[in-house]
C-alpha positions in Angstrom: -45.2 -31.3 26.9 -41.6 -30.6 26.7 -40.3 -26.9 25.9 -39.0 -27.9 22.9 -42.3 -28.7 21.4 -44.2 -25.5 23.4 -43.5 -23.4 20.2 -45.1 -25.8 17.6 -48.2 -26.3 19.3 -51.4 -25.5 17.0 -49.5 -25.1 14.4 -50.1 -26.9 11.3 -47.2 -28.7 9.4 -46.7 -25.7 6.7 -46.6 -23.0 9.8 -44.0 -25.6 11.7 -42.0 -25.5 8.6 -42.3 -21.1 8.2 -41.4 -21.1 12.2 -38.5 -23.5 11.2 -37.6 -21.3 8.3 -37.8 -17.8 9.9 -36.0 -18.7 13.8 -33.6 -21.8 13.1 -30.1 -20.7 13.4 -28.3 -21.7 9.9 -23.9 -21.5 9.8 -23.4 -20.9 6.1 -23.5 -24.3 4.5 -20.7 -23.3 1.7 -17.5 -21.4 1.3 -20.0 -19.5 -1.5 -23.1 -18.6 1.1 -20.5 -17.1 3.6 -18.5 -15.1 1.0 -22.0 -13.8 0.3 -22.5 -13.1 4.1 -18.8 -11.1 4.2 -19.7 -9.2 0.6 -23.3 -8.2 2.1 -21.9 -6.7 5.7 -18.9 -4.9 3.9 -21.3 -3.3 1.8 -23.4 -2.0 4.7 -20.6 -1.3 6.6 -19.4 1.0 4.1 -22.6 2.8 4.0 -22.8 3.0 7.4 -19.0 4.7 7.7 -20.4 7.2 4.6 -23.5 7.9 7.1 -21.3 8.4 10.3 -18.5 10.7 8.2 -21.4 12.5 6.2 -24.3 13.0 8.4 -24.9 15.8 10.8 -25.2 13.9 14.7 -28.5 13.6 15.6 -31.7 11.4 15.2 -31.5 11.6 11.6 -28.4 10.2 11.3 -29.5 7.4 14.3 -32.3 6.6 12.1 -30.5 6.0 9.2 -27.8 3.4 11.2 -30.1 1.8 12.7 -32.1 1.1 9.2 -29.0 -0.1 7.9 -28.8 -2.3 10.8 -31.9 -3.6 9.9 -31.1 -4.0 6.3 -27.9 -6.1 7.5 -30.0 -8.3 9.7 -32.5 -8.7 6.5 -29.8 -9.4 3.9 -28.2 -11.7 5.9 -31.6 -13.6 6.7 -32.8 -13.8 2.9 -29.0 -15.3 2.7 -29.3 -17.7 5.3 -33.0 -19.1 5.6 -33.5 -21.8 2.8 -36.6 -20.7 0.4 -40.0 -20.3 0.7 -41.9 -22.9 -0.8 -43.6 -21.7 -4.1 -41.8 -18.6 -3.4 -40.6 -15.9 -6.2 -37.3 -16.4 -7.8 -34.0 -14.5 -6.7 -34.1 -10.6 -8.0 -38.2 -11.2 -8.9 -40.3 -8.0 -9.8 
């Protein structure tokens, strides 16, 4: 078995595709997507200067930066990764 195929073994076809989905490395397929990308880290980067100018230091002040690093990684994911199928629409509730 070559390494390449290591990851999809005993998976199903509907897990292949979520593995797919979640991992695959995706450049921005449209002027659009990565204006997106840019408008999503600018705002985070703002709120992370706001954090750094505002905040005591501390863990507090860690804890929020790197939860906005984590909300960076997560916006720019949901950006990136195509839909899931039968998936809620864009800004559900």
């Amino acid at each position: 078995m070559s390494d390449s195929a290591v990851p999809y073994a005993g998976l199903d076809e509907r897990q292949r595709y979520e593995l797919d989905r979640r991992c695959d490395h995706r450049p921005p397929h449209s002027l659009e997507q990565a204006e997106r990308h840019l408008a999503w880290r600018t705002a985070v980067k703002v709120l992370m200067a706001e954090a750094m100018r505002s905040l005591p230091a501390g863990r507090g002040m860690s804890l929020v930066l790197t939860s906005l690093d984590d909300a960076l990684m997560y916006g720019n994911a949901a950006i990136a990764r195509p839909p899931m199928p039968g998936g809620r629409a864009p800004g559900h509730r």
